[in-house]
N, C-alpha and C positions, 0 to 999 in steps of 0.2 A: 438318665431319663431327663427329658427336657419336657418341665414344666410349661405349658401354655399358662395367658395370663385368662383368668378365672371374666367373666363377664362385669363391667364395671372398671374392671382395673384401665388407668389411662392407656396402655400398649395396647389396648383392645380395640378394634376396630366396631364400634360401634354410633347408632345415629345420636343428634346431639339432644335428641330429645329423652333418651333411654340415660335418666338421671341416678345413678347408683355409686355406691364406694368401696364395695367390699371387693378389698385385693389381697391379689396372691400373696402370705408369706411363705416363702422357702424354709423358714426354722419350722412353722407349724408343719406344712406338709411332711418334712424330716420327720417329724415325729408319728407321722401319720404311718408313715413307712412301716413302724417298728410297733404300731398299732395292736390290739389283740385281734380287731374286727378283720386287717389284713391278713394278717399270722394266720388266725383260723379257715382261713379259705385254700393257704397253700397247708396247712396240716393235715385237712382234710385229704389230703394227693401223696402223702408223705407218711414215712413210720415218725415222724417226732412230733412233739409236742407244738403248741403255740410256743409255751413257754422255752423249751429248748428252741426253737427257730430265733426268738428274742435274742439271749444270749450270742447267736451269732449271726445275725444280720447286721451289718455298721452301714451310717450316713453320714456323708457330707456335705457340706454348702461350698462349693467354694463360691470363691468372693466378686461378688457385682455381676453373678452371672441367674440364670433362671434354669437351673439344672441342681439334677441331683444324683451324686457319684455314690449307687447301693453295692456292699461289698458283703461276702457271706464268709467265714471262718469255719473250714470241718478239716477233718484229718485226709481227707479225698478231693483233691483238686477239681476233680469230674464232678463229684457230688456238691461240693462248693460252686463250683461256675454256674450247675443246672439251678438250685436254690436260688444264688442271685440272682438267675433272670426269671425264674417262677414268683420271688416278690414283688421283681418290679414290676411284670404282669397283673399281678394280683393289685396291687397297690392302683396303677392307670385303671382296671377296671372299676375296682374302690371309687374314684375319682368320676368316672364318666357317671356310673351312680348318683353320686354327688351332687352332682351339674344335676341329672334328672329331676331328682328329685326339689331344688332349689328353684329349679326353671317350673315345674311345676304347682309350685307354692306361691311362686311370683304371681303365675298366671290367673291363679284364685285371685287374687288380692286385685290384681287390675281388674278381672271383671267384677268381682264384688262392686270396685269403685264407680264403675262404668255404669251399672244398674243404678247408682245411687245418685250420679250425675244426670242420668236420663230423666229417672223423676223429678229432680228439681229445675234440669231443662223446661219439662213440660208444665212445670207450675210457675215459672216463670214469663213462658212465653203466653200463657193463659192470664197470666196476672196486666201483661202488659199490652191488653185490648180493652182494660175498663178499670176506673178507676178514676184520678185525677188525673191534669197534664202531668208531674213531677212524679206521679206514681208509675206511671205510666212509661216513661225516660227513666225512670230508674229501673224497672224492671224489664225495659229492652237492653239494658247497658248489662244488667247481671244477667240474661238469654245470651249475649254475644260471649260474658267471660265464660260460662256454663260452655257452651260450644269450643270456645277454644282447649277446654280440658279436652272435652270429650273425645276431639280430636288427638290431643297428646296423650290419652289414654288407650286410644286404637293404633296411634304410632309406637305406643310402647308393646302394645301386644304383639304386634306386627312383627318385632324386634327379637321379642321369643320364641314367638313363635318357629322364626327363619335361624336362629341362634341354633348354628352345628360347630363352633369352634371345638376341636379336638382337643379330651383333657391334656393332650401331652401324646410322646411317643419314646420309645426305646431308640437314644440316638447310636449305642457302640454296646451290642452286646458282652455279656460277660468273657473274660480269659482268663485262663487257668493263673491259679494263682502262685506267687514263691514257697516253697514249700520249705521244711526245715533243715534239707541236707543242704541247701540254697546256706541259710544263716551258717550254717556249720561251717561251710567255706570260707564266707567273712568273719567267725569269729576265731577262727584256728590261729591265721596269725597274731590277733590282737591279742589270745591268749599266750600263745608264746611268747609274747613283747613283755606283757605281763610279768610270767615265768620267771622270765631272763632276767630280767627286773631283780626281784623280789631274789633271787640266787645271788646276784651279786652284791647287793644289802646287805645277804647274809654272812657271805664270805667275807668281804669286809669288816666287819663286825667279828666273825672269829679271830683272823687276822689282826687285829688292833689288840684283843684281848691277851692271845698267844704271844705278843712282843713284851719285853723286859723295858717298858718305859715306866719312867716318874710321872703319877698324875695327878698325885693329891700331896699335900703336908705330911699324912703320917708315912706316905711314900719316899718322900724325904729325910724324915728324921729316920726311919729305918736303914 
């Protein structure tokens, strides 16, 4: 699964006014994977548990990259393949949720601000028709910074508004995976290397005992 980078993150193409930090880690997301909240979405489609899915879904990072290699362990290759790509489904949907929901939170928060700029906009710019001179310069000078928020606050909205970055996408669906008659090939010989091994140790060792050699002192004085 290749990870998109989350809103904020520098890879992200966003305006320089949309001022945010929160970036993608691949460890957290990993662990997202392997989640109950995920787990329970494909158990729901499945005879097993959250917790048996747990047990055999595996994650990787690999290194300096923005992907995530989801692998599923069952006794059925078929069933195994179909599992790993039902969590990573499950997990990208997980994820576009996410964004939803985040994006939506955002969007409070700017307009809240927006409302709260506006009134001090206009008590400003009311302030700055009476008054002294210096009262007067000073409260058109805080109308002009009041304004320039209010515009980096409609440039931010503007920004989530239009924000469809894709949480991600399935880049190589799952393949069946090696199964254990697979290992038994490569372990046969090494077992008999083993074997082989271990047989002529022992024979050795009979052989040394079964000879009529001197090996100690009392061997000798005898």
């Amino acid at each position: 699964v290749l990870v998109n980078p989350s809103v904020g993150n520098p890879f992200a193409p966003t305006p320089a006014s949309v001022r945010e930090d929160e970036l993608t880690s691949l460890e957290t997301e990993a662990q997202v994977v392997r989640s109950a909240e995920v787990l329970r979405s494909v158990a729901r489609r499945t005879d097993l548990t959250a917790a048996e899915l747990q047990r055999g879904v595996g994650v990787v990072v690999p290194a300096n990259t923005q992907i995530l290699q989801i692998s599923f362990s069952a006794t059925d290759p078929v069933v195994a393949r179909q599992l790993a790509d039902a969590v990573a489904a499950a997990y990208l949907a997980n994820r576009e949720r996410r964004f939803d929901s985040v994006t939506a939170v955002r969007l409070e928060t700017v307009e809240t601000q927006t409302l709260s700029v506006v009134d001090d906009l206009r008590s400003a710019t009311a302030a700055a028709q009476v008054g002294t001179p210096a009262e007067r310069a000073f409260n058109a000078e805080l109308a002009r910074a009041l304004s320039n928020e209010l515009e980096n606050l409609r440039a931010q909205r503007t920004a989530l508004e239009n924000s469809e970055t894709p949480a991600g996408a399935v880049i190589a669906p799952a393949t069946a995976g090696v199964g254990a008659s697979a290992l038994a090939s490569i372990a046969m010989p090494l077992g008999g290397a083993l074997a082989g091994l271990v047989l002529g140790c022992l024979l050795a060792v009979l052989l040394e005992r079964w000879r009529d050699r001197v090996r100690s002192a009392s061997d000798l004085e005898d």
